[in-house]
PDB file with one MODEL, atoms N, CA, C and O in Angstrom:
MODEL        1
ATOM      1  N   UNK A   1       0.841  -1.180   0.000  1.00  0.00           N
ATOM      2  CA  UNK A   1       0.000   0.000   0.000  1.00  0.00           C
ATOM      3  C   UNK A   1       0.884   1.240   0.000  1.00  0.00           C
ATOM      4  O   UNK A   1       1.995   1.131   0.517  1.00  0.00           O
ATOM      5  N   UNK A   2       0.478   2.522  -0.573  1.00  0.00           N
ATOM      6  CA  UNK A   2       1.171   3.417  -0.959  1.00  0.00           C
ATOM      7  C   UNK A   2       1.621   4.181   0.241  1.00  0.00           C
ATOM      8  O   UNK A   2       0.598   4.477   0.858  1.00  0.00           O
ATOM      9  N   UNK A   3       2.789   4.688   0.928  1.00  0.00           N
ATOM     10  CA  UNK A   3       2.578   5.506   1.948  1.00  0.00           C
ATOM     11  C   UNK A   3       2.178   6.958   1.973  1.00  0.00           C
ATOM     12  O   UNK A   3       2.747   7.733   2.742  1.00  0.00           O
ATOM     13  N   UNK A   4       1.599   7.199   1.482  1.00  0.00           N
ATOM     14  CA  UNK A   4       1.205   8.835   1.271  1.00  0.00           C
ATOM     15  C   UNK A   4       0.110   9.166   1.795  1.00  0.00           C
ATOM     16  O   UNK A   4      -0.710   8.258   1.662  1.00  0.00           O
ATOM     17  N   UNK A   5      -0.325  10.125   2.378  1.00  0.00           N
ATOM     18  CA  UNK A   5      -1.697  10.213   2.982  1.00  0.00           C
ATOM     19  C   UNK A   5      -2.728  11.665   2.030  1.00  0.00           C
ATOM     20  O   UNK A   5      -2.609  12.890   2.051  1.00  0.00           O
ATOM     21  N   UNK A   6      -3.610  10.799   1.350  1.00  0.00           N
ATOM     22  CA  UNK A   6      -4.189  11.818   0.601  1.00  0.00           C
ATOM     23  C   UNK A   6      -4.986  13.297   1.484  1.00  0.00           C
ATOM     24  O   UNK A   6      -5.530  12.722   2.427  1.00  0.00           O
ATOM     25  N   UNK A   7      -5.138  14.004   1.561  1.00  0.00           N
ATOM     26  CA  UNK A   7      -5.871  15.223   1.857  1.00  0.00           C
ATOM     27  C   UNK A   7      -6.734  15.853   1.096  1.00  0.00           C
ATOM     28  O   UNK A   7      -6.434  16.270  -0.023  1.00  0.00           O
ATOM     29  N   UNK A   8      -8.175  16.016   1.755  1.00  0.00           N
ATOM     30  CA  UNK A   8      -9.682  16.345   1.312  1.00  0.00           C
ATOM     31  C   UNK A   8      -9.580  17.210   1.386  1.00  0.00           C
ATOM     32  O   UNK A   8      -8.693  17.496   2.190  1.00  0.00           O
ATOM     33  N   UNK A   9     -10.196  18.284   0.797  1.00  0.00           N
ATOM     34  CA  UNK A   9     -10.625  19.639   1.061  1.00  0.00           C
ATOM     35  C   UNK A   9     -11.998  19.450   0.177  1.00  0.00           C
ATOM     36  O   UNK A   9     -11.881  19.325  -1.042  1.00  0.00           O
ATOM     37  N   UNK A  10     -13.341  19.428   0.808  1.00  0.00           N
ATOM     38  CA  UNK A  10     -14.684  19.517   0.316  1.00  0.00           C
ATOM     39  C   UNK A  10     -14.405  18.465  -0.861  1.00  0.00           C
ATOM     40  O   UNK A  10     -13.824  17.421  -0.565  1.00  0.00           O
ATOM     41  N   UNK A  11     -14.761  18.679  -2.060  1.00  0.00           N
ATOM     42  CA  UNK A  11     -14.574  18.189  -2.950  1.00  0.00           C
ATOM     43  C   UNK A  11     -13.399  18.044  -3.695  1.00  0.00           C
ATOM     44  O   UNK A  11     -13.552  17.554  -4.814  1.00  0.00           O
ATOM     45  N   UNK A  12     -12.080  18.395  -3.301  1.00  0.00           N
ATOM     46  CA  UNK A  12     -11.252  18.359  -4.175  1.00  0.00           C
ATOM     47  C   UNK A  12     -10.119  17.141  -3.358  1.00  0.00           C
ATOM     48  O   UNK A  12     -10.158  17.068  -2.130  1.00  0.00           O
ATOM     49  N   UNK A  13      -9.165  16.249  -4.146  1.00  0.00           N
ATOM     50  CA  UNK A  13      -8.588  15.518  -3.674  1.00  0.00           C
ATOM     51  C   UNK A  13      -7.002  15.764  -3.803  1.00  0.00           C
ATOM     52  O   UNK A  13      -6.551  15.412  -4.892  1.00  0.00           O
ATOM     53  N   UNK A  14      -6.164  16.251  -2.982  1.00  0.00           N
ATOM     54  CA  UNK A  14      -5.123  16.205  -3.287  1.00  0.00           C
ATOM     55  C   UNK A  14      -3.814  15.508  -3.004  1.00  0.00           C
ATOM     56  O   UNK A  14      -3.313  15.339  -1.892  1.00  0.00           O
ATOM     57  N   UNK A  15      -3.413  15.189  -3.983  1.00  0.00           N
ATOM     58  CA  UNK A  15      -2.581  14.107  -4.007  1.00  0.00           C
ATOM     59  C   UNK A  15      -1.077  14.352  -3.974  1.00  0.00           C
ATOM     60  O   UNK A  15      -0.514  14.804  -4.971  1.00  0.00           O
ATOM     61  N   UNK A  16      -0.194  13.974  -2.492  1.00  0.00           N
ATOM     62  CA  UNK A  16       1.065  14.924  -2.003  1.00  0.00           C
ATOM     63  C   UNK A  16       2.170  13.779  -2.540  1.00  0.00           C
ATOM     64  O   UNK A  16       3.336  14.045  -2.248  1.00  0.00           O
ATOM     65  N   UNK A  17       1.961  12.624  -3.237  1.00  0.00           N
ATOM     66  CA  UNK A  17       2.714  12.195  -3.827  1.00  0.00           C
ATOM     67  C   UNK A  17       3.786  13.242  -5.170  1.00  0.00           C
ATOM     68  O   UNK A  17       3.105  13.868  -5.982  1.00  0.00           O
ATOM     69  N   UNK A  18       5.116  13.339  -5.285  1.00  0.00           N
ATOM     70  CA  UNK A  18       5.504  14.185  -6.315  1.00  0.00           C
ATOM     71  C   UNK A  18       5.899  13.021  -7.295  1.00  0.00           C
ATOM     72  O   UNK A  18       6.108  11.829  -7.067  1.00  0.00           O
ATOM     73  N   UNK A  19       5.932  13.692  -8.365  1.00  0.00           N
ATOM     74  CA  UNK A  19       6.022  13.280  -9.790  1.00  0.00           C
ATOM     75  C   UNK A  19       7.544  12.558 -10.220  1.00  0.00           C
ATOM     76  O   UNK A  19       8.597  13.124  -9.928  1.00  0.00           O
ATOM     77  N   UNK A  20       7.521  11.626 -10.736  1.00  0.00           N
ATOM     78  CA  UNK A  20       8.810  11.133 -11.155  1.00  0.00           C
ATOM     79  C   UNK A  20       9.931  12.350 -12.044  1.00  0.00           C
ATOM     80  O   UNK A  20       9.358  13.176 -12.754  1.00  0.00           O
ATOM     81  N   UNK A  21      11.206  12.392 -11.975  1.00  0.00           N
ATOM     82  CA  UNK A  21      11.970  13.028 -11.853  1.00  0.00           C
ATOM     83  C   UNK A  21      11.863  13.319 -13.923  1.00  0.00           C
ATOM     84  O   UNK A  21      12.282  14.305 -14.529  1.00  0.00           O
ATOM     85  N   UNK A  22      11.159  12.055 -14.528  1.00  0.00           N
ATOM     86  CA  UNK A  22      11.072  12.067 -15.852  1.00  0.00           C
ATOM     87  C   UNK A  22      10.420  12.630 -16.443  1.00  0.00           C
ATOM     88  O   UNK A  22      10.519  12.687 -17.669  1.00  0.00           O
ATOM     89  N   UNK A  23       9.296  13.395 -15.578  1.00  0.00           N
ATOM     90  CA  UNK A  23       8.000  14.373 -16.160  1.00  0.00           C
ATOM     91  C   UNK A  23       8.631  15.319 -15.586  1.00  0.00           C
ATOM     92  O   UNK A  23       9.183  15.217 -14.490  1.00  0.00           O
ATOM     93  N   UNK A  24       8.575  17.015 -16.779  1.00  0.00           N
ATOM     94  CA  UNK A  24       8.745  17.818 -16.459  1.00  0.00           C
ATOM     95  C   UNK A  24       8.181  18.295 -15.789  1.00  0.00           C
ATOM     96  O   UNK A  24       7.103  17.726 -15.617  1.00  0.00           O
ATOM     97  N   UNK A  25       8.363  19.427 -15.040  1.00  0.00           N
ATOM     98  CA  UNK A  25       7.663  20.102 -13.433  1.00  0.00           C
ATOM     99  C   UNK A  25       6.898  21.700 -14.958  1.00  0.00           C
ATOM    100  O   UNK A  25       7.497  22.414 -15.763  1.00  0.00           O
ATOM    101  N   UNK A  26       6.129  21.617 -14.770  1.00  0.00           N
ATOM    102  CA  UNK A  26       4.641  22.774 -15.489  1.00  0.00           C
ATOM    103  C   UNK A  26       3.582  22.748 -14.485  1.00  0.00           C
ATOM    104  O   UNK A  26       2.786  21.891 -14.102  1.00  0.00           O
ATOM    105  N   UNK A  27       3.937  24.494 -14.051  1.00  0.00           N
ATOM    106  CA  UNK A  27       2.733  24.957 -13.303  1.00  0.00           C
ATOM    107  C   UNK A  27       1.263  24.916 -13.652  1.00  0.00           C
ATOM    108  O   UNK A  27       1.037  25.284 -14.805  1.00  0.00           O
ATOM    109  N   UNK A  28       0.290  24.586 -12.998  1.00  0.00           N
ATOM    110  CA  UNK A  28      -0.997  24.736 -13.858  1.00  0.00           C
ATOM    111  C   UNK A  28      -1.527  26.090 -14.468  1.00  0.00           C
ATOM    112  O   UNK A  28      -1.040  27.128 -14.018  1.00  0.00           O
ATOM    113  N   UNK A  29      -2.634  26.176 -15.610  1.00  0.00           N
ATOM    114  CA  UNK A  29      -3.080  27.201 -15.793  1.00  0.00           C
ATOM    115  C   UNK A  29      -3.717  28.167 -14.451  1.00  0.00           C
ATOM    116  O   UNK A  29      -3.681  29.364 -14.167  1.00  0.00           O
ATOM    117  N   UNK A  30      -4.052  27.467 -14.095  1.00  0.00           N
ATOM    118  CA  UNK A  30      -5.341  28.146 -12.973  1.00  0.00           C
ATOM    119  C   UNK A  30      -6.533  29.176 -13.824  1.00  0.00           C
ATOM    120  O   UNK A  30      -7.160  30.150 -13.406  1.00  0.00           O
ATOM    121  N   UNK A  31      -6.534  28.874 -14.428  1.00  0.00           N
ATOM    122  CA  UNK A  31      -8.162  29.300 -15.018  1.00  0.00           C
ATOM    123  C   UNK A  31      -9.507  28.886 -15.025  1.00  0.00           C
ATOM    124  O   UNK A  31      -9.681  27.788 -15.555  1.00  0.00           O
ATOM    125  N   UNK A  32     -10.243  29.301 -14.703  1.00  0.00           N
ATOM    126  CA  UNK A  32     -12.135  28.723 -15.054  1.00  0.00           C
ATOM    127  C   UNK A  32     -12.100  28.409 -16.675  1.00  0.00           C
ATOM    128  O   UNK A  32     -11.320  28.818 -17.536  1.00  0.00           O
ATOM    129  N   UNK A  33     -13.161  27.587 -16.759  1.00  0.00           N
ATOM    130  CA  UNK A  33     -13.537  27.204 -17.823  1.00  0.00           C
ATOM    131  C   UNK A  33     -14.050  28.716 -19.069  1.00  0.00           C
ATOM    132  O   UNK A  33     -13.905  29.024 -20.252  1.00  0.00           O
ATOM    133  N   UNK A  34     -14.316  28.939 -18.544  1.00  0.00           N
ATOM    134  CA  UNK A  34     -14.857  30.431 -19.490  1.00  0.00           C
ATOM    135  C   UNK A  34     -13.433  31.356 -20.268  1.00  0.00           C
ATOM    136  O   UNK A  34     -13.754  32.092 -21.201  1.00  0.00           O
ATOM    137  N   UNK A  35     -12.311  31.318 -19.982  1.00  0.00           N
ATOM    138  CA  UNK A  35     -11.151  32.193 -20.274  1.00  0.00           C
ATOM    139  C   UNK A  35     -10.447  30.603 -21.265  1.00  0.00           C
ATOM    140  O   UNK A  35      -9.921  30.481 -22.372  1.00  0.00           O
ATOM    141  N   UNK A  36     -10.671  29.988 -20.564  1.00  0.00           N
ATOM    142  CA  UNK A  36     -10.100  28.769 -21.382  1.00  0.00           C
ATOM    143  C   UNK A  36     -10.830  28.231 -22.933  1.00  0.00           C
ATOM    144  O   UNK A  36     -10.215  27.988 -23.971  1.00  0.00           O
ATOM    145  N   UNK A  37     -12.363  28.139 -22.692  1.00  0.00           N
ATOM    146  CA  UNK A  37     -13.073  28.407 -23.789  1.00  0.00           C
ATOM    147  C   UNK A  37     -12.979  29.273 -25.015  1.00  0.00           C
ATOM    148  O   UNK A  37     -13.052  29.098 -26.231  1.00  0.00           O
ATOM    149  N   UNK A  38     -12.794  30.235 -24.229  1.00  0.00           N
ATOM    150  CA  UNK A  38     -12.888  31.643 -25.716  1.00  0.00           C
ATOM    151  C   UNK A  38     -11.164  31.282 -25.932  1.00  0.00           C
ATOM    152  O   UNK A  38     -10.782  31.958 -26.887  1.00  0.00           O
ATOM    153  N   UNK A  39     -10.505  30.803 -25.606  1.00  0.00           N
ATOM    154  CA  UNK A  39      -8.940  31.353 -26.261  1.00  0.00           C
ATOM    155  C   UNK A  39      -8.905  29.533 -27.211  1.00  0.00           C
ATOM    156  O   UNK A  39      -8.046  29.255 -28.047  1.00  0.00           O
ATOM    157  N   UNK A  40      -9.837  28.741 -26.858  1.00  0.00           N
ATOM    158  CA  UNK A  40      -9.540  27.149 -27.312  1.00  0.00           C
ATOM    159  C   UNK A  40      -9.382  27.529 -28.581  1.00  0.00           C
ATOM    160  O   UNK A  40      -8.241  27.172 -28.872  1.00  0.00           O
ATOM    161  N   UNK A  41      -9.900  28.077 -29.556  1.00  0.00           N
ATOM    162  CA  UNK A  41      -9.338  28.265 -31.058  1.00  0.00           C
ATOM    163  C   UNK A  41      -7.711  28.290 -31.156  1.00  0.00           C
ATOM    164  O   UNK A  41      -6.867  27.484 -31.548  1.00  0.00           O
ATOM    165  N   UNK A  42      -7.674  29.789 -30.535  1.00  0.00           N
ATOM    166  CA  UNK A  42      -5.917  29.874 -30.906  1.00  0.00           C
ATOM    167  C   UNK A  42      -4.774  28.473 -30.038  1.00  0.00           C
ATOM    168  O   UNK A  42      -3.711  28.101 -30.535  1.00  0.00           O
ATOM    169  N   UNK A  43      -5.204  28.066 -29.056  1.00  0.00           N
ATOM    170  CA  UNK A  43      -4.886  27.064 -27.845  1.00  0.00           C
ATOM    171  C   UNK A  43      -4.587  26.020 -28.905  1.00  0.00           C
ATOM    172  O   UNK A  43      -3.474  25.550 -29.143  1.00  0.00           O
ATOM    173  N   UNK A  44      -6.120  25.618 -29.714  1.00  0.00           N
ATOM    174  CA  UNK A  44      -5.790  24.212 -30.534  1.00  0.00           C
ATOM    175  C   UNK A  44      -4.951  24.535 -31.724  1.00  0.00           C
ATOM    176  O   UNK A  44      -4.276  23.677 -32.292  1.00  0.00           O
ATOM    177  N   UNK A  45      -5.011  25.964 -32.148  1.00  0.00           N
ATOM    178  CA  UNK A  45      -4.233  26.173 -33.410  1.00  0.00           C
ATOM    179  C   UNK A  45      -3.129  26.096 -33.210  1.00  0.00           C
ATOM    180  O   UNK A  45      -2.475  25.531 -34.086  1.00  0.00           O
ATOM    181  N   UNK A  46      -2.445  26.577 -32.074  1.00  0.00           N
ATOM    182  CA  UNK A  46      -0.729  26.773 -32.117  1.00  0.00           C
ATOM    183  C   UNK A  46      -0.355  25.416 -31.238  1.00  0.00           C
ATOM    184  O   UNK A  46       0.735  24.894 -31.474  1.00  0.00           O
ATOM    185  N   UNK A  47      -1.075  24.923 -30.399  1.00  0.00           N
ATOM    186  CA  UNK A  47      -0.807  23.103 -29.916  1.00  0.00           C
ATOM    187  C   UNK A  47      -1.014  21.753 -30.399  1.00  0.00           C
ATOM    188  O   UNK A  47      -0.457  20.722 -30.025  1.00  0.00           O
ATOM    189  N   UNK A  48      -2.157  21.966 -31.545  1.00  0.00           N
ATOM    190  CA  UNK A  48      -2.136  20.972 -32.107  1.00  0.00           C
ATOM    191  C   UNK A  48      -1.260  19.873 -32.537  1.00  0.00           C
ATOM    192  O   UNK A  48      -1.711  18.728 -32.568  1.00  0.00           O
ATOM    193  N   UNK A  49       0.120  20.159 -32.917  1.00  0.00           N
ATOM    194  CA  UNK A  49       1.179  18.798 -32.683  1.00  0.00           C
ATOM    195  C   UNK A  49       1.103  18.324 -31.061  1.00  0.00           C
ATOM    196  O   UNK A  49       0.741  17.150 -30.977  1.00  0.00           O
ATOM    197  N   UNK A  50       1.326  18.877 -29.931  1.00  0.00           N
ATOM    198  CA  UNK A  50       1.640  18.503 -28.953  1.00  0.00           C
ATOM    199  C   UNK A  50       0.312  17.773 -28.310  1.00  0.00           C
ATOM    200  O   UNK A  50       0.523  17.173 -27.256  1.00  0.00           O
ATOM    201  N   UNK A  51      -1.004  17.755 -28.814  1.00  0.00           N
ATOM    202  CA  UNK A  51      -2.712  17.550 -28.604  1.00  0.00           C
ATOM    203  C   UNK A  51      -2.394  16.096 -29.555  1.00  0.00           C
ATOM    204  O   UNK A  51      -2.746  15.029 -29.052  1.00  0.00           O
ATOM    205  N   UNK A  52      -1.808  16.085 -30.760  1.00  0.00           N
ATOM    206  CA  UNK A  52      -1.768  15.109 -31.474  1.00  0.00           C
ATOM    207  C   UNK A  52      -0.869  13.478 -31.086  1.00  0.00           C
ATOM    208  O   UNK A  52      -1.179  12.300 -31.266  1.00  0.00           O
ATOM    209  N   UNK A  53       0.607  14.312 -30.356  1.00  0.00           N
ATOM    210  CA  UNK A  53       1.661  13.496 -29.447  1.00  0.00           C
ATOM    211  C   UNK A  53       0.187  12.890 -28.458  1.00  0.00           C
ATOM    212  O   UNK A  53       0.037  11.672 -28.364  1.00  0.00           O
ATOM    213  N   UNK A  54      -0.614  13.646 -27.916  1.00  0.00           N
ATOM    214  CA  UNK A  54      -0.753  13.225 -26.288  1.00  0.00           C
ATOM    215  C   UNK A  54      -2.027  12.171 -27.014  1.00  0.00           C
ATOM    216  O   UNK A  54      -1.894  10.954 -26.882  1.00  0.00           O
ATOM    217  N   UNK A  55      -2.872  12.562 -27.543  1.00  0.00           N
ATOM    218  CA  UNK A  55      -4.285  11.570 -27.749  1.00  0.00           C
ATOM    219  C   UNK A  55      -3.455  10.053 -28.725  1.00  0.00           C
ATOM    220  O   UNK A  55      -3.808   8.941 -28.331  1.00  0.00           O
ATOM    221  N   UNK A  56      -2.390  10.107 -29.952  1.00  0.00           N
ATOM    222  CA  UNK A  56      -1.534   9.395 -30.026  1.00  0.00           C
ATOM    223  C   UNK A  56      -1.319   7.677 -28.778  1.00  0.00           C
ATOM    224  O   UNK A  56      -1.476   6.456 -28.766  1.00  0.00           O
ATOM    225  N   UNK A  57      -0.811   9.002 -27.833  1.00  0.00           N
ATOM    226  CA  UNK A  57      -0.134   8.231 -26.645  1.00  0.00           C
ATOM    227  C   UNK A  57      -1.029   7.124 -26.153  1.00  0.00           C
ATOM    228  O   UNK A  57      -1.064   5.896 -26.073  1.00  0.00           O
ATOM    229  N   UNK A  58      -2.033   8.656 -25.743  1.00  0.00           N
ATOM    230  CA  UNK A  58      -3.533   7.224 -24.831  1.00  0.00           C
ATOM    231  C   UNK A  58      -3.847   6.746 -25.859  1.00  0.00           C
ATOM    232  O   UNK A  58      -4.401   5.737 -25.424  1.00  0.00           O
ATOM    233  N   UNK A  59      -3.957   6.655 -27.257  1.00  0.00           N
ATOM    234  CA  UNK A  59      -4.696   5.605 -27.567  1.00  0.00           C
ATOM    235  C   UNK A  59      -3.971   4.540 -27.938  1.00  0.00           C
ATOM    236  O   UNK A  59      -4.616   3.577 -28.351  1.00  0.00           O
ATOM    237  N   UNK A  60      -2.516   4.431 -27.895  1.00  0.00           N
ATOM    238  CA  UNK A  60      -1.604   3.125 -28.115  1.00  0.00           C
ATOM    239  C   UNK A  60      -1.342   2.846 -26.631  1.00  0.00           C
ATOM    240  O   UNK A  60      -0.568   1.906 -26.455  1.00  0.00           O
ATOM    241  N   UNK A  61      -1.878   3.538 -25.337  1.00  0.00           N
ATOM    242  CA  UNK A  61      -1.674   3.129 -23.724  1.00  0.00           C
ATOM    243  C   UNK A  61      -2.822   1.961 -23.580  1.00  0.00           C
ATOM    244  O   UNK A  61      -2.790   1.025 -22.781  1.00  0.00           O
ATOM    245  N   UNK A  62      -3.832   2.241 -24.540  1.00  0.00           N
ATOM    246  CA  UNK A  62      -4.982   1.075 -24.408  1.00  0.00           C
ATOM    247  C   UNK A  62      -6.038   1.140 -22.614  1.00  0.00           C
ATOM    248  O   UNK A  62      -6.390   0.199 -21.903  1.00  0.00           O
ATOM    249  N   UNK A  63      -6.204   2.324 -22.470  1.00  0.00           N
ATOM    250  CA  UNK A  63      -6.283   2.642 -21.303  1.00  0.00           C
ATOM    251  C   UNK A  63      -5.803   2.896 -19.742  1.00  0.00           C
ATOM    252  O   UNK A  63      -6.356   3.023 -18.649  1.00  0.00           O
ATOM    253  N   UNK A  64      -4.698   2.899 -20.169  1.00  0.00           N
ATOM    254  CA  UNK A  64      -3.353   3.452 -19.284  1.00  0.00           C
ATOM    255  C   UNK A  64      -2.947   4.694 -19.659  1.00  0.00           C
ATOM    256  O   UNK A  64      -1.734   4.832 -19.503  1.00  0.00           O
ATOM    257  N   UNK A  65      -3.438   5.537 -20.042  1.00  0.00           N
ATOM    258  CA  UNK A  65      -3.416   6.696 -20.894  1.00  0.00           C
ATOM    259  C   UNK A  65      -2.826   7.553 -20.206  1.00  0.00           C
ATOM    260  O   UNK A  65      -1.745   7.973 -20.621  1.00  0.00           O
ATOM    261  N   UNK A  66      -3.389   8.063 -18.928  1.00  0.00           N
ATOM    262  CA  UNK A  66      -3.483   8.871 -18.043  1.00  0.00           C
ATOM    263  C   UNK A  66      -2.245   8.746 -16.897  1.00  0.00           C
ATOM    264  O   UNK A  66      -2.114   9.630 -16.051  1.00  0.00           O
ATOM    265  N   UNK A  67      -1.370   7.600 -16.942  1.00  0.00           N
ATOM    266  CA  UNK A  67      -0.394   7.464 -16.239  1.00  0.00           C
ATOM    267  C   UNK A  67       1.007   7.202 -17.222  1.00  0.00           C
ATOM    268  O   UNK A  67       2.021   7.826 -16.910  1.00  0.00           O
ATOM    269  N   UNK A  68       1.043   6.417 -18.227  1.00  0.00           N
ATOM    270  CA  UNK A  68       2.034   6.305 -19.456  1.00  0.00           C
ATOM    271  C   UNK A  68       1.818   8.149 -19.942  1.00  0.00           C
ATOM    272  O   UNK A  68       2.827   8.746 -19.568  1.00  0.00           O
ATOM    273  N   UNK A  69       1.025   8.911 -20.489  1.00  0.00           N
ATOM    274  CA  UNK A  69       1.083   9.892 -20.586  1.00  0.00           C
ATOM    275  C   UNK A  69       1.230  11.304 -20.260  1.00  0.00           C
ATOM    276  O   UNK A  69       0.914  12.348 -20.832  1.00  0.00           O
ATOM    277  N   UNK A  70       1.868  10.983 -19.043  1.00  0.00           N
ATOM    278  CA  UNK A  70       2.140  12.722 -17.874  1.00  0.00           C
ATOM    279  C   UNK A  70       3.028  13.221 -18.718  1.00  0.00           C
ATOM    280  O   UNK A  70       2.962  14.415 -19.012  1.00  0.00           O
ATOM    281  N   UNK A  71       3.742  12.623 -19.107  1.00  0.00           N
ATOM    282  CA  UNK A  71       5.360  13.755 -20.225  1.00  0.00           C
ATOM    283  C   UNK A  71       4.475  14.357 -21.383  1.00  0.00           C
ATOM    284  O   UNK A  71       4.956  15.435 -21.733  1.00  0.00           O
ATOM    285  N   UNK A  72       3.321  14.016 -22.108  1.00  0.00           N
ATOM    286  CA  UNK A  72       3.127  14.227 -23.300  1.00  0.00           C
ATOM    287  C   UNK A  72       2.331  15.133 -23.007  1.00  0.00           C
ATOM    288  O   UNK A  72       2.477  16.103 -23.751  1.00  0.00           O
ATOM    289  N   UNK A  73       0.908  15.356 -21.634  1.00  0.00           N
ATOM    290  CA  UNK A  73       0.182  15.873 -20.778  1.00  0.00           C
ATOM    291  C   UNK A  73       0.825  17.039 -20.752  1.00  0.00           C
ATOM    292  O   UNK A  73       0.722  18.082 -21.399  1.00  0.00           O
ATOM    293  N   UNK A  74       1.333  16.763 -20.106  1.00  0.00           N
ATOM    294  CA  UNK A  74       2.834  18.139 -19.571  1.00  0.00           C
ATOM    295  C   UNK A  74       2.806  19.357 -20.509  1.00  0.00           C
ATOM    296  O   UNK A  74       2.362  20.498 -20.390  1.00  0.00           O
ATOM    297  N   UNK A  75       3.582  18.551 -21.690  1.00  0.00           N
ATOM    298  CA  UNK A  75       3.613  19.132 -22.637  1.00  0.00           C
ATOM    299  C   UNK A  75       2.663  20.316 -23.393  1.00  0.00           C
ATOM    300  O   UNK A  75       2.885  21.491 -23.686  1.00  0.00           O
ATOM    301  N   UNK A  76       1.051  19.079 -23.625  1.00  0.00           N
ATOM    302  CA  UNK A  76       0.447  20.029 -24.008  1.00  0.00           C
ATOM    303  C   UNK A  76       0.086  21.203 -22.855  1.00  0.00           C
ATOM    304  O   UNK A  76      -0.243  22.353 -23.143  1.00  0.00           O
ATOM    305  N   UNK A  77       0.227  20.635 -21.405  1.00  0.00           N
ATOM    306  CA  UNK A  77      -0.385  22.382 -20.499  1.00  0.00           C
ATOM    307  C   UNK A  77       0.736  22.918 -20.673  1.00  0.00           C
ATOM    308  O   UNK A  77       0.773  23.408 -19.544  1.00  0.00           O
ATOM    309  N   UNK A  78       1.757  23.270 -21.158  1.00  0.00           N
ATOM    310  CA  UNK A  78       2.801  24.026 -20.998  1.00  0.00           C
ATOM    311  C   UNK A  78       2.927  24.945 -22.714  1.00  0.00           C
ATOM    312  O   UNK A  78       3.407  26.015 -23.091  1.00  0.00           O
ATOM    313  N   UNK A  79       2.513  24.295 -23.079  1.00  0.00           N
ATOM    314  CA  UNK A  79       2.031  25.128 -24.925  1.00  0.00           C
ATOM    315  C   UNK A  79       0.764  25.615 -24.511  1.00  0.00           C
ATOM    316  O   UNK A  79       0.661  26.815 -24.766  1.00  0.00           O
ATOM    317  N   UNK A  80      -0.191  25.151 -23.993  1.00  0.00           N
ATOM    318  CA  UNK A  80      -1.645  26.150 -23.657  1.00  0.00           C
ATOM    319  C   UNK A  80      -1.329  27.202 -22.678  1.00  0.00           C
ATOM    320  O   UNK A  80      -1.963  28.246 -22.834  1.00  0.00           O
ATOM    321  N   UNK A  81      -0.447  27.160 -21.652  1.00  0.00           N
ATOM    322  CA  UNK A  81       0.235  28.488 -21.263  1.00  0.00           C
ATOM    323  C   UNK A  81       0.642  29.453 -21.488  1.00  0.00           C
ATOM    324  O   UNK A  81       0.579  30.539 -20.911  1.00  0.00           O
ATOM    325  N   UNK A  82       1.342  28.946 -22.828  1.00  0.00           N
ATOM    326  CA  UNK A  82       2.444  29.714 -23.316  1.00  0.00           C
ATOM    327  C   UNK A  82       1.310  31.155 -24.150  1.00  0.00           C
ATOM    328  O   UNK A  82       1.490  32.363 -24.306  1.00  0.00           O
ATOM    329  N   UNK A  83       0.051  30.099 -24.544  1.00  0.00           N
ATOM    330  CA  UNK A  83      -0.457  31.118 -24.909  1.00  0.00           C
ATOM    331  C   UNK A  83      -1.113  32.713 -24.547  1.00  0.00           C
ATOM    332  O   UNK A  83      -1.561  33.417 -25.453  1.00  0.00           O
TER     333      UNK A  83
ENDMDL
END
């Protein structure tokens, strides 16, 4: 069993495990859905290779997507930043 002790806050779960040394460290956006919406045009226009790497990934992970794919993940929040 994992030794880490998860922490609740209402609905949100956070998880104090850190990331393998092989996924780059990218801060989150911190945005609502509404600022993220209106910019998704230019977001998918200038990320689209890095959107293409990541859906790629999960779909040859065969549903392991979400853990084989943190480097490619990464990636794309760090090009949707940039914007």
């Amino acid at each position: 069993m994992a030794s880490r002790q998860p922490r609740f806050n209402q609905q949100v779960l956070l998880d104090t495990t850190p990331l393998p040394d092989s996924i780059p460290r990218v801060e989150e956006i911190g945005s609502s859905s509404a600022p993220l919406l209106s910019a998704s045009f230019f977001i998918g226009a200038r990320c689209k290779p890095f959107n293409d790497d990541y859906m790629v990934c999960k779909t040859e992970a065969h549903g392991t997507g979400e853990i084989d794919c943190l480097k490619e993940g990464r990636k794309v929040t760090r090009c949707a930043a940039s914007v």
